[in-house]
BATOR-722103 format. One record per residue (C-alpha): residue number from 1; residue in three letters; x, z, y. Coordinates in steps of 0.001 Angstrom, whole numbers, plus 500000, padded with zeros to 6 digits. Example, Ala and Ser with C-alpha at 12.3 -4.5 7.8 and 13.67 -1.06 7.14 Angstrom:
[rec 1, ALA, [512300, 507800, 495500]]
[rec 2, SER, [513670, 507140, 498940]]
END
This chain:
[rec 1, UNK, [500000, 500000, 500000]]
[rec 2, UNK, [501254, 498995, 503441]]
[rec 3, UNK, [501709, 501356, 506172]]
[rec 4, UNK, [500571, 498847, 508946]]
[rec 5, UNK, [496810, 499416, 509649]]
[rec 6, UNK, [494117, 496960, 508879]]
[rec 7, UNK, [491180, 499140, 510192]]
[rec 8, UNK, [491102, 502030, 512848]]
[rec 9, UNK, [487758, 503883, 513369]]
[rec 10, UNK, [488266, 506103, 516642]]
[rec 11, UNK, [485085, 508495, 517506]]
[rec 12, UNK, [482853, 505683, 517119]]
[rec 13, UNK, [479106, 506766, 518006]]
[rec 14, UNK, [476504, 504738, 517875]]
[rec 15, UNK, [472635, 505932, 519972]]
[rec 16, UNK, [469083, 504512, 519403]]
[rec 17, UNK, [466530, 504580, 521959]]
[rec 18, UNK, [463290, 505414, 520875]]
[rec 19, UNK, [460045, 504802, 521707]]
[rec 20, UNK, [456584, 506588, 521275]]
[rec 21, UNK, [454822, 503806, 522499]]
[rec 22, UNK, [455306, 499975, 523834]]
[rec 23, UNK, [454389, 500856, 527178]]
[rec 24, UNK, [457219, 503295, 527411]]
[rec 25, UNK, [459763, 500615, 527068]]
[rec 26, UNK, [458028, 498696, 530050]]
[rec 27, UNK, [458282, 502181, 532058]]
[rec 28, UNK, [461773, 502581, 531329]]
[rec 29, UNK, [462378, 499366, 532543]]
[rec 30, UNK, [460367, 499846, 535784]]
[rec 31, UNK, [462050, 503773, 536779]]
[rec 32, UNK, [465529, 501936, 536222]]
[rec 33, UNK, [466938, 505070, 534601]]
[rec 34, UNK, [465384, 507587, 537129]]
[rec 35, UNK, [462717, 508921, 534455]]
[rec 36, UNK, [463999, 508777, 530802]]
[rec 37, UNK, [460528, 507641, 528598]]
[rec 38, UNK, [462462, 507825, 525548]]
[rec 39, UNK, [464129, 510018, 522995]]
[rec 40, UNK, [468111, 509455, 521609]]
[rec 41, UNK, [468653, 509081, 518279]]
[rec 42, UNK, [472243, 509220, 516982]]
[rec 43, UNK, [472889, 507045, 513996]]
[rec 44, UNK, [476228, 507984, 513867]]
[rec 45, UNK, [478618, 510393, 515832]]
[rec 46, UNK, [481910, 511095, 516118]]
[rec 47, UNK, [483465, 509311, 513288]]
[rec 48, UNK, [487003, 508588, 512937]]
[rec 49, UNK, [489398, 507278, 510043]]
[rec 50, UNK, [492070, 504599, 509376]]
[rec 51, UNK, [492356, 501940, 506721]]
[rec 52, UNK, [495739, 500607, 505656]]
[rec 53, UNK, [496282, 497254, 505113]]
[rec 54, UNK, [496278, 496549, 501204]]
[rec 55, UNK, [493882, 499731, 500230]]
[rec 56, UNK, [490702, 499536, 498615]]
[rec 57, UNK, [488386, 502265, 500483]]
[rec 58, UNK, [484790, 503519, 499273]]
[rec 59, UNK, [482018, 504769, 501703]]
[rec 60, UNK, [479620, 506889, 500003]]
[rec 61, UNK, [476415, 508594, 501230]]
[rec 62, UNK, [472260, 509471, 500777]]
[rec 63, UNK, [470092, 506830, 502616]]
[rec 64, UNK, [470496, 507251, 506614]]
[rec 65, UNK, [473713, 508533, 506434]]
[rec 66, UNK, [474938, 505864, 508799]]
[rec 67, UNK, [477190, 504009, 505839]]
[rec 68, UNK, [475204, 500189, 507004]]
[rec 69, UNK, [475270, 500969, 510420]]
[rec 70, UNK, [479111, 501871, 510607]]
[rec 71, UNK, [479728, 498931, 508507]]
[rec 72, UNK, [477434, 496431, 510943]]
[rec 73, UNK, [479936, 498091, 513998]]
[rec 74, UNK, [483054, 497156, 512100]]
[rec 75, UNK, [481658, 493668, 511360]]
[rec 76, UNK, [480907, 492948, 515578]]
[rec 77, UNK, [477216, 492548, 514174]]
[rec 78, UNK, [475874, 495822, 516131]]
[rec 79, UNK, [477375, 497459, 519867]]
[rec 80, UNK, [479202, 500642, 519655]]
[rec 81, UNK, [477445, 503277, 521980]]
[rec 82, UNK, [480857, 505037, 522213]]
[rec 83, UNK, [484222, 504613, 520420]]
[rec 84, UNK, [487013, 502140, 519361]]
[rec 85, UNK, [487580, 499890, 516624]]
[rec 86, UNK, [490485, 498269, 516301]]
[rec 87, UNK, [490819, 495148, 513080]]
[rec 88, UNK, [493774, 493634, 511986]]
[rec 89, UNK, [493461, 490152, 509983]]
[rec 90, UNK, [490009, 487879, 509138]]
[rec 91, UNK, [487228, 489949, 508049]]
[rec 92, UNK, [484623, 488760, 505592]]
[rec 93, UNK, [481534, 490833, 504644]]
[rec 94, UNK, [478319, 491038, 502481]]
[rec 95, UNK, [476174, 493140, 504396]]
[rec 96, UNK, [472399, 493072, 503695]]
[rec 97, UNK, [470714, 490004, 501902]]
[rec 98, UNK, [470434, 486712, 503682]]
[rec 99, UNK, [472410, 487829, 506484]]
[rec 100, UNK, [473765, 485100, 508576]]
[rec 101, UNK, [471589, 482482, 506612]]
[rec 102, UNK, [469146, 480189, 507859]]
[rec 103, UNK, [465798, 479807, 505560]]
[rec 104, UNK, [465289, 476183, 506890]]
[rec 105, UNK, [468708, 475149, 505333]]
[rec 106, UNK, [469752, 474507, 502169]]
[rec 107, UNK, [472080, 476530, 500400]]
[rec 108, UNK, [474909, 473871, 500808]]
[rec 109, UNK, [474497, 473751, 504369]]
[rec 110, UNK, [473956, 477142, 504647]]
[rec 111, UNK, [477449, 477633, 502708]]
[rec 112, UNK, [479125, 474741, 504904]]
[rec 113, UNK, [477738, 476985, 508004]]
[rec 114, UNK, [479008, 480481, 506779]]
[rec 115, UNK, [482502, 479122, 505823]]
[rec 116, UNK, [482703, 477782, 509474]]
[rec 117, UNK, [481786, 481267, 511268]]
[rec 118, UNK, [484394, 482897, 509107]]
[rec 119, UNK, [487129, 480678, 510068]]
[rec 120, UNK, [487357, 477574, 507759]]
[rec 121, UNK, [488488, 474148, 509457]]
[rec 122, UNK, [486106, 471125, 508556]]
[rec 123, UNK, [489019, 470045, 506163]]
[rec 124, UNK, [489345, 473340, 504563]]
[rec 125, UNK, [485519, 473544, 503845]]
[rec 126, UNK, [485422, 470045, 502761]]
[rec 127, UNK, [488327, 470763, 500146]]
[rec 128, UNK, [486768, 474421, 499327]]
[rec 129, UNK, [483014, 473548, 498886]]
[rec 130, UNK, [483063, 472380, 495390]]
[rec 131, UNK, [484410, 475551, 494081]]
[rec 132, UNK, [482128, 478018, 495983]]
[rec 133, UNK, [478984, 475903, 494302]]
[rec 134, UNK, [481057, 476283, 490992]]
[rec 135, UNK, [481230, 479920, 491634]]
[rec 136, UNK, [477049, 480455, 492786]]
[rec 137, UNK, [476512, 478804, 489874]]
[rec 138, UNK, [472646, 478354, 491279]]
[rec 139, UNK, [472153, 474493, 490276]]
[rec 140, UNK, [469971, 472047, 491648]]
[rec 141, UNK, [468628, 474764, 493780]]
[rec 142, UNK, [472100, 474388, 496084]]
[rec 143, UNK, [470150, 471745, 498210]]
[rec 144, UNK, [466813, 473513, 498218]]
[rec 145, UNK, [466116, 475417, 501270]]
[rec 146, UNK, [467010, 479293, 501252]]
[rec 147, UNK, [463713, 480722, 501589]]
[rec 148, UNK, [462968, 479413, 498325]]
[rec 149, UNK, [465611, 481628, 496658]]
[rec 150, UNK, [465384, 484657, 494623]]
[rec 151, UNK, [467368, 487707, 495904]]
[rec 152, UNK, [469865, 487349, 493029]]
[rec 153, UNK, [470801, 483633, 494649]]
[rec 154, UNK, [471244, 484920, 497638]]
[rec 155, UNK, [473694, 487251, 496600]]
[rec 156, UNK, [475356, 484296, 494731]]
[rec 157, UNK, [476017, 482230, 497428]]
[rec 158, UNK, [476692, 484411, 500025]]
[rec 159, UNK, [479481, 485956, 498030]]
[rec 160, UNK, [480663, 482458, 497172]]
[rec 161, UNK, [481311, 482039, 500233]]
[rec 162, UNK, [483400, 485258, 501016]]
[rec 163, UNK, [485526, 484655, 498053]]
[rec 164, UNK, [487123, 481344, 499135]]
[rec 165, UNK, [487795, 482381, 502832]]
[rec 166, UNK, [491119, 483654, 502509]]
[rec 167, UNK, [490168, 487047, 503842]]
[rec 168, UNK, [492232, 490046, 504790]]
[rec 169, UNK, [489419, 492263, 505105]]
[rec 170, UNK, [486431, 492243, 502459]]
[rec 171, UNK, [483401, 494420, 503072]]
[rec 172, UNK, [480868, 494693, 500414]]
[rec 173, UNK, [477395, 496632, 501384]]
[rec 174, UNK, [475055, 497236, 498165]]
[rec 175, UNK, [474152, 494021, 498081]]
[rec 176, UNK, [475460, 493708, 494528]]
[rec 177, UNK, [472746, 495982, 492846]]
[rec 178, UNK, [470818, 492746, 492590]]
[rec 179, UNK, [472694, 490810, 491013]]
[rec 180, UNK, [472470, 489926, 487251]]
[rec 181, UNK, [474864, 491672, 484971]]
[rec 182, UNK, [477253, 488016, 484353]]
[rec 183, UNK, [477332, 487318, 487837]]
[rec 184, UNK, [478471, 490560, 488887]]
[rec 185, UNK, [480814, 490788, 486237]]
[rec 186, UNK, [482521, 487803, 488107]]
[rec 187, UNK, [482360, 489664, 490877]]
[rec 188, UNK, [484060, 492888, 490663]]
[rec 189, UNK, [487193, 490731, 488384]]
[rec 190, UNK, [487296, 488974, 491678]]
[rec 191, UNK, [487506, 492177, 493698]]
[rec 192, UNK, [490500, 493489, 491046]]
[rec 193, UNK, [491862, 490418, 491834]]
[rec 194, UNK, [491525, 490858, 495953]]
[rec 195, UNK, [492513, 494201, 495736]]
[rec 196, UNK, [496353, 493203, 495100]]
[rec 197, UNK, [496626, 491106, 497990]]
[rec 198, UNK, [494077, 492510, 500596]]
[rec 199, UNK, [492149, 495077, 501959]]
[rec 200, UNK, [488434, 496448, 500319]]
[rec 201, UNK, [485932, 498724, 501931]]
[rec 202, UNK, [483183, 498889, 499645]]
[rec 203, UNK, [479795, 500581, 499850]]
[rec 204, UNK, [477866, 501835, 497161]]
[rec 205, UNK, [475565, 504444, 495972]]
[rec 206, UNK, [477082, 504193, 492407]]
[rec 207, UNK, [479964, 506879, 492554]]
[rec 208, UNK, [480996, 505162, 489208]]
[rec 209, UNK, [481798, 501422, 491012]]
[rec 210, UNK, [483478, 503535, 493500]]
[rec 211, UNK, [485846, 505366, 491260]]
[rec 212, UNK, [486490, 502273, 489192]]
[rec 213, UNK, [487210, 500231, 492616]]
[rec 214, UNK, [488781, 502499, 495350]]
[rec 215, UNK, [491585, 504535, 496089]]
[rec 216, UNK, [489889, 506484, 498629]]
[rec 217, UNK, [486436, 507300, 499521]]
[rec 218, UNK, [484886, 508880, 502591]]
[rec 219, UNK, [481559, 510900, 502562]]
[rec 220, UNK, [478950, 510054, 505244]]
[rec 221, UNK, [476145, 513032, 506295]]
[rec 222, UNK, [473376, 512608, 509279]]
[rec 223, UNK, [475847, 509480, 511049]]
[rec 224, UNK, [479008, 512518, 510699]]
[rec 225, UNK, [481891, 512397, 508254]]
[rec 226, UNK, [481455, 514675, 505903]]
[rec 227, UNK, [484307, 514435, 503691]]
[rec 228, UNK, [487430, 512303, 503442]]
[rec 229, UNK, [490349, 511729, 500568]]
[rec 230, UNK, [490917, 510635, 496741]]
[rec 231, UNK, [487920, 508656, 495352]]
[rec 232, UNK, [487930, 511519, 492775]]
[rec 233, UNK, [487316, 514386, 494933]]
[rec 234, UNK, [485517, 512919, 497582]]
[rec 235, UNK, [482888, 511785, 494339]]
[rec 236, UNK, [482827, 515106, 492669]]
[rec 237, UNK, [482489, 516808, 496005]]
[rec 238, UNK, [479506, 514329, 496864]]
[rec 239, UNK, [477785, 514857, 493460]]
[rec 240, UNK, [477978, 518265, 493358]]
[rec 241, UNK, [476034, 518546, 496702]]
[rec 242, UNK, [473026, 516238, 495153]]
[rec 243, UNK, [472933, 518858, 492110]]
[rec 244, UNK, [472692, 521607, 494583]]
[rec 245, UNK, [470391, 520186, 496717]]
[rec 246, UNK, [468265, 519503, 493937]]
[rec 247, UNK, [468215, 523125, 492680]]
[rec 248, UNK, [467741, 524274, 496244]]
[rec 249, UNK, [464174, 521994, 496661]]
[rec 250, UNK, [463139, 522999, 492708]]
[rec 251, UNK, [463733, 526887, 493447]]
[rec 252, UNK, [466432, 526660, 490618]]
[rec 253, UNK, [469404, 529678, 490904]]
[rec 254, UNK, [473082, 528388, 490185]]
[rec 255, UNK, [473712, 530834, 487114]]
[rec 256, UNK, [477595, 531850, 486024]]
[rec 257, UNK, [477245, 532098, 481778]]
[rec 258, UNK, [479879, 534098, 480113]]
[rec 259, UNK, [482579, 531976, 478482]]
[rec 260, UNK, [482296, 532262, 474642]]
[rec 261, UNK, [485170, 532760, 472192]]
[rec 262, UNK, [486573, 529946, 470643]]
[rec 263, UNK, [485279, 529040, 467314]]
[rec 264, UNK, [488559, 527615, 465230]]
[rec 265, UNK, [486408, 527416, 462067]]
[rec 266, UNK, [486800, 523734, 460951]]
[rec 267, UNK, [483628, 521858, 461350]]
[rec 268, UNK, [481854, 520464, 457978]]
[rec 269, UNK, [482296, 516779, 457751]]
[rec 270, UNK, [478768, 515078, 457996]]
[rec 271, UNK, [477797, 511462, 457677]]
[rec 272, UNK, [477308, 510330, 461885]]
[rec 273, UNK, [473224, 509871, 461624]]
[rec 274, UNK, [471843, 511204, 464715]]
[rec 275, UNK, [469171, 513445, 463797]]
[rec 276, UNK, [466689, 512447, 466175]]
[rec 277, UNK, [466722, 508847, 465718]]
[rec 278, UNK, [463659, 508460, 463296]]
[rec 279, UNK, [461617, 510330, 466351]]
[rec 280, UNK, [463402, 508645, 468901]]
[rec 281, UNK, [462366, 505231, 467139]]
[rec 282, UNK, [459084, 506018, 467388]]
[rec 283, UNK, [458705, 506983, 470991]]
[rec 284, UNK, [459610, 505116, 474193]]
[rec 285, UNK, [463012, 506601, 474259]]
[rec 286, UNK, [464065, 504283, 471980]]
[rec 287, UNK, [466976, 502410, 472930]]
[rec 288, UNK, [465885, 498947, 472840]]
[rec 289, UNK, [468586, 496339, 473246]]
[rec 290, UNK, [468363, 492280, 473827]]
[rec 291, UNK, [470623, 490737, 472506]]
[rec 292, UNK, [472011, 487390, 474455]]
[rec 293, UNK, [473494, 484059, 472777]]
[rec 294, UNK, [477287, 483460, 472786]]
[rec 295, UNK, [478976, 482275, 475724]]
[rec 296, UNK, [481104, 479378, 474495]]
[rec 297, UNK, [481772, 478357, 477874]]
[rec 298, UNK, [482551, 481857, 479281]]
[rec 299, UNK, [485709, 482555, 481264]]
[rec 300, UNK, [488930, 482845, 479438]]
[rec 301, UNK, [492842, 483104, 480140]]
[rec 302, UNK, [495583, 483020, 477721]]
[rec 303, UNK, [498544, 480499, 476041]]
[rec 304, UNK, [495513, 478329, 474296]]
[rec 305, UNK, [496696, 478980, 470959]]
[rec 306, UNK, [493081, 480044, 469811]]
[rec 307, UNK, [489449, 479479, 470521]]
[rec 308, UNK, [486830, 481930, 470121]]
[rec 309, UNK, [483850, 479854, 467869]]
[rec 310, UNK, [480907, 482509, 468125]]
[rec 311, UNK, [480457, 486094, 468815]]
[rec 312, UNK, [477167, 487155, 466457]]
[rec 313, UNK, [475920, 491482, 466384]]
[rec 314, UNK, [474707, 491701, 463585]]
[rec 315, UNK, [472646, 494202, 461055]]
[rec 316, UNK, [475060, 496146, 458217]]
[rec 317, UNK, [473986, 493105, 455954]]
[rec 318, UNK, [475414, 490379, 458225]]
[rec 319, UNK, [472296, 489408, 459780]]
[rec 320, UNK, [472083, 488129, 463339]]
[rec 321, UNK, [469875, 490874, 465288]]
[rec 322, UNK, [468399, 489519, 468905]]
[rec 323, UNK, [467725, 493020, 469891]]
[rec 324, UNK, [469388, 495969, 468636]]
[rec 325, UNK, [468360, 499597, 468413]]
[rec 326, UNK, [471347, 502140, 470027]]
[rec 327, UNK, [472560, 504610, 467488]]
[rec 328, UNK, [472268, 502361, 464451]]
[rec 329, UNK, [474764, 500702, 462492]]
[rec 330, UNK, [475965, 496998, 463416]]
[rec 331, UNK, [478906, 494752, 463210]]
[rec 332, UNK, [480649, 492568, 465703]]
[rec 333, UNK, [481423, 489364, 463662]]
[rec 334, UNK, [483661, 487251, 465455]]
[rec 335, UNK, [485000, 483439, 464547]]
[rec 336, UNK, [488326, 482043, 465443]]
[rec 337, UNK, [489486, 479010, 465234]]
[rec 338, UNK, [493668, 478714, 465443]]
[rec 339, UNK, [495198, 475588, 467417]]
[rec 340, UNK, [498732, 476876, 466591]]
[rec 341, UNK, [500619, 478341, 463550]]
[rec 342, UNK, [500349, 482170, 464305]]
[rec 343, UNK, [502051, 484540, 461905]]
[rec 344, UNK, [500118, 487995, 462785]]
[rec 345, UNK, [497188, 487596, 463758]]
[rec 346, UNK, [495163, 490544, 466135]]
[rec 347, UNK, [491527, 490232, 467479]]
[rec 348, UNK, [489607, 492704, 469467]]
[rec 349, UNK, [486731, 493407, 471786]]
[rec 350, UNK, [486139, 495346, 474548]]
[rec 351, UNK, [482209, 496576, 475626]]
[rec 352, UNK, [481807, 496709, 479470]]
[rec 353, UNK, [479240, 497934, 481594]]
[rec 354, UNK, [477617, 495698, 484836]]
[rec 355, UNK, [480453, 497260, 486651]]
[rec 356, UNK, [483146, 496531, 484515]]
[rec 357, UNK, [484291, 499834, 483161]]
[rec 358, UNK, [485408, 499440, 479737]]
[rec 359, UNK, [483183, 501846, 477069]]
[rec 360, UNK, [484654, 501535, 473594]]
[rec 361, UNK, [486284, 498956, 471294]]
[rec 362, UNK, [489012, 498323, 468892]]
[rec 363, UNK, [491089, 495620, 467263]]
[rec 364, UNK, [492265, 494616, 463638]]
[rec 365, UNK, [495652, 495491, 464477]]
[rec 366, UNK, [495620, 498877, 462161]]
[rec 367, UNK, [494023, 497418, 459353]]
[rec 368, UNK, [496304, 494314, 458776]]
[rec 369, UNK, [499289, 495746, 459765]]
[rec 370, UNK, [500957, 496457, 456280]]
[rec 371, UNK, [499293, 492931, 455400]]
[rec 372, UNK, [499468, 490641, 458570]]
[rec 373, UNK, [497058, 487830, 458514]]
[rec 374, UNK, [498792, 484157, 459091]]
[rec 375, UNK, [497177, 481329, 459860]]
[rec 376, UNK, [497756, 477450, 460316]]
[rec 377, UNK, [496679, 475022, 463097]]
[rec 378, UNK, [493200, 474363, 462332]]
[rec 379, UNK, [492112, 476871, 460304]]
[rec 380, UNK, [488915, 479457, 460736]]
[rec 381, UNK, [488753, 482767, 460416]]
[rec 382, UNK, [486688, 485602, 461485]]
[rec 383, UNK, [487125, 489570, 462250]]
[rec 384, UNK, [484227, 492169, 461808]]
[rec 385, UNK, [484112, 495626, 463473]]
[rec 386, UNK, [481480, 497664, 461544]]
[rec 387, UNK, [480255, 500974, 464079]]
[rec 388, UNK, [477676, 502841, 464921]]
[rec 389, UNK, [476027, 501119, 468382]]
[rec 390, UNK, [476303, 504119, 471003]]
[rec 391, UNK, [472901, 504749, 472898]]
[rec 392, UNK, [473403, 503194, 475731]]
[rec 393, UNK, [471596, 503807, 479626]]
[rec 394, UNK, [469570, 500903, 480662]]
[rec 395, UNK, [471680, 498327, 482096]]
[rec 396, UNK, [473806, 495003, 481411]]
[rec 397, UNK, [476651, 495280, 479192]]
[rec 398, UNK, [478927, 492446, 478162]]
[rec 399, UNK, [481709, 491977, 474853]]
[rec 400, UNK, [485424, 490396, 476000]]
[rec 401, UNK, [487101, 489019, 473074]]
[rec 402, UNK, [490606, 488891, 472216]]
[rec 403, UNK, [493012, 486936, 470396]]
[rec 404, UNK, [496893, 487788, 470472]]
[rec 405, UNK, [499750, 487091, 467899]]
[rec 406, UNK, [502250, 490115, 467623]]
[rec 407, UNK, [501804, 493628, 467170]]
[rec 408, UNK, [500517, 496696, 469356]]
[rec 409, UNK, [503056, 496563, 471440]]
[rec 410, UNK, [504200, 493361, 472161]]
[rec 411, UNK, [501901, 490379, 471363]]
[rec 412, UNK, [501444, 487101, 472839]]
[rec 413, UNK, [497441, 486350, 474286]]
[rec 414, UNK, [496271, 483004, 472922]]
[rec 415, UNK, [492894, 483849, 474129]]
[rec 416, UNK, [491005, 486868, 476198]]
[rec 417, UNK, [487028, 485382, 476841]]
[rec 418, UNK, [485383, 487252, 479480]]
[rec 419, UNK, [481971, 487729, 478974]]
[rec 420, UNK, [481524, 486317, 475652]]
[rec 421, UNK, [478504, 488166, 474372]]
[rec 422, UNK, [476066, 489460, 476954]]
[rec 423, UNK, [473248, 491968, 475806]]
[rec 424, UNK, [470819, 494257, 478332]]
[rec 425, UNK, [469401, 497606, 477188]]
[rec 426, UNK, [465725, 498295, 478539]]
[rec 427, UNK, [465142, 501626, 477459]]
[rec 428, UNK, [467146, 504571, 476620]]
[rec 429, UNK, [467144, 508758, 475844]]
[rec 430, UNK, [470279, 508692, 477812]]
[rec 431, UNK, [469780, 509693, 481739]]
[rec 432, UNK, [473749, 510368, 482499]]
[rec 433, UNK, [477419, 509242, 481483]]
[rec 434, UNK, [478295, 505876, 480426]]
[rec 435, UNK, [476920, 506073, 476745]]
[rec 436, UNK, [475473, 508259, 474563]]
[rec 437, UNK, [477096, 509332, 470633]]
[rec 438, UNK, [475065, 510078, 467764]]
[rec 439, UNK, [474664, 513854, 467472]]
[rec 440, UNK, [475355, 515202, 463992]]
[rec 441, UNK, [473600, 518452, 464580]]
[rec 442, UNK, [471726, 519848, 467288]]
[rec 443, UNK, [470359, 523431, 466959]]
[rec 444, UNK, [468619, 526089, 469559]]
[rec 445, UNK, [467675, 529043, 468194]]
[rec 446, UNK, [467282, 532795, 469642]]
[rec 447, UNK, [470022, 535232, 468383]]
[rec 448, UNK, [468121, 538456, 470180]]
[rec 449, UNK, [469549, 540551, 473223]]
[rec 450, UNK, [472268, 543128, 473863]]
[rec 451, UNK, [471342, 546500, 473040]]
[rec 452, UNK, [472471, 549690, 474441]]
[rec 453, UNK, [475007, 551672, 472094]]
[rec 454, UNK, [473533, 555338, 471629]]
[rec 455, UNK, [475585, 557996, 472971]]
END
């Protein structure tokens, strides 16, 4: 991280005049400031921080805590009332949906229109154009007018555009929460990818995007700053607050429990069947979960010395399965065909939420590794990860295969597909964390009271 500054925030305040009535706007105009007909709001007060050039910060807060508004300021988009801000370098932002767009055009022109406010030459949007379209990825709607799209194609093509404006500053409101779970998959690898070379402030009500993006975060309360440093703290600080606030409005006492002894008895080995599944299954917490066709055109990197055929979930017989149930047994069959000789072969997946934080997965590394797998140019051949399927929250989750020649620690990547399998859970018994394991017991029972010893 460089020490220069790309951002500096100096008691920036910003005041709203409001009015009871319409009338009272017409009086204020009239008394030229000698009566005041209206009453100051402050949508922000006081606040001050820096941004280096080359860090990726997260602004966190409840609704009205002033984290759009500051972020309109920094953009030029809305008038300080008092305070500097001082920007270093091209900004691009995604504030709220449709921003900057006109209906009436079409989203090439409206693309063509964007690119020129944030600094592209004719030439440059000319050469550029194709691969913002390629990066929507909204079809024959890309000469339709605007007002014809869906939310979701907004968000496509307005952070097309951003991406291919070689920007030094990115700012990304919430506007993502719309988007579908591929798409914004694309997304945050492209913000990874910014994130080496320039500067992030990112918004977002999702502590979990924020600790997976930024290095720092700041806290926003009533338009003040509440709290500023690591992502980590600043989150669990924030968090904490919403849990107490909550027990403060249900009536609910924080309560200190005694810390038990430590029970070193080994645990009995038992087969990993939740025991609530069969009346989970039968209620509307069960964790239903569609099941999306292979991508065989879905991003990939690597030397080319493999293709990835299919990517099937299937049932513990080998069955194909279109929707899943979380917490039941399944296996990951995946086909490979080799374009080169390799001599040890390794394939793996990774499962990924919308955000792209890596759950669980594995690779056949362990399994073959007293009896390598070798395979010609040409040939097929397919791995199978057998597992229970973790419950999972409601939400888009994707599958990134793998396929690398060498051993654990040093291997050569033919292929790594992003987004090869796609599946969405719709319902779930799991309200918090990023998945939920199959519980091999679960007991509460009452064990009486503390009683008095007799004197």
């Amino acid at each position: 991280m460089s020490s220069e500054l790309a951002i500096r925030v100096d008691r920036l305040s910003k005041c709203y005049q409001i009015y009871d009535r319409p009338q009272d706007r017409l009086k204020q105009s009239l008394w030229r400031g000698r009566r005041q007909f209206f009453h100051e709001f402050w949508a922000m007060h006081d606040v001050s921080f820096q941004v280096a050039r080359g860090e990726t910060v997260g602004i966190i807060g409840r609704n009205g805590s002033g984290k759009s508004t500051l972020l309109q300021m920094i953009c030029a988009t809305l008038t300080p009332t008092a305070g500097e801000i001082a920007i270093t370098g091209r900004v691009a932002a995604l504030l709220e949906l449709g921003a900057g767009f006109n209906p009436e055009f079409t989203g090439r022109e409206n693309a063509r229109m964007n690119a020129a406010l944030l600094g592209l030459t004719p030439a440059e949007i000319d050469a550029r154009i194709p691969s913002i379209l390629a990066f929507a990825d909204i079809g024959e709607f890309v000469d339709q007018p605007v007002k014809t799209y869906s939310s979701g194609m907004f968000v496509r093509l307005a952070f097309a555009v951003i991406a291919h404006v070689d920007a030094d500053i990115l700012i990304v409101d919430e506007a993502l929460a719309v988007g579908d779970g591929f798409f914004t998959q694309k997304c945050m690898r492209f913000l990874r990818q910014f994130r080496e070379t320039g500067t992030l402030l990112f918004v977002s009500h999702d502590t979990s995007a924020v600790l997976n993006l930024c290095d720092r975060a700041i806290w926003l309360e009533r338009g003040a700053l509440r709290l500023e440093g690591p992502a980590k703290a600043v989150c669990e600080a924030y968090l904490a607050d919403i849990s107490d606030q909550q027990r403060r409005e249900l009536g609910v006492s924080s309560i200190t429990a005694p810390t038990p002894e430590p029970n070193v008895a080994e645990p009995p080995r038992l087969p990993v069947v939740d025991q609530r599944l069969a009346t989970l299954d039968q209620s509307r917490f069960r964790n239903d979960i569609e099941i999306f066709s292979f991508q065989p055109d879905a991003a990939s990197h690597g030397s080319g010395g493999a293709r990835v055929l299919d990517v099937e979930l299937q049932d513990a017989r080998g069955a194909p399965l279109s929707w899943a149930v979380g917490g039941h047994a399944v296996q990951l069959a995946i086909q490979v065909e080799a374009l080169i000789d390799m001599a040890r072969v390794i394939v793996g997946f990774f499962v990924k939420d919308r955000l792209g934080q890596l759950l669980f997965g594995d690779n056949t590394f362990l399994t073959r590794t007293e009896n390598p797998l070798a395979v010609g140019a040409g040939e097929r051949f397919e791995a199978r990860f057998g597992f229970n399927l973790p419950i999972l929250p409601p939400g888009e989750y994707s599958v990134d295969i793998g396929v690398a020649e060498g051993t654990q620690a040093e291997h050569v990547h033919h292929c790594w597909a992003h987004d090869a399998l796609l599946f969405r859970a719709h319902t779930s018994s799991v309200t918090t964390g990023l998945v939920g394991i199959p519980m091999t017991s679960i007991a509460l029972e009452r064990i009486g009271r503390d009683r008095p010893s007799a004197s």
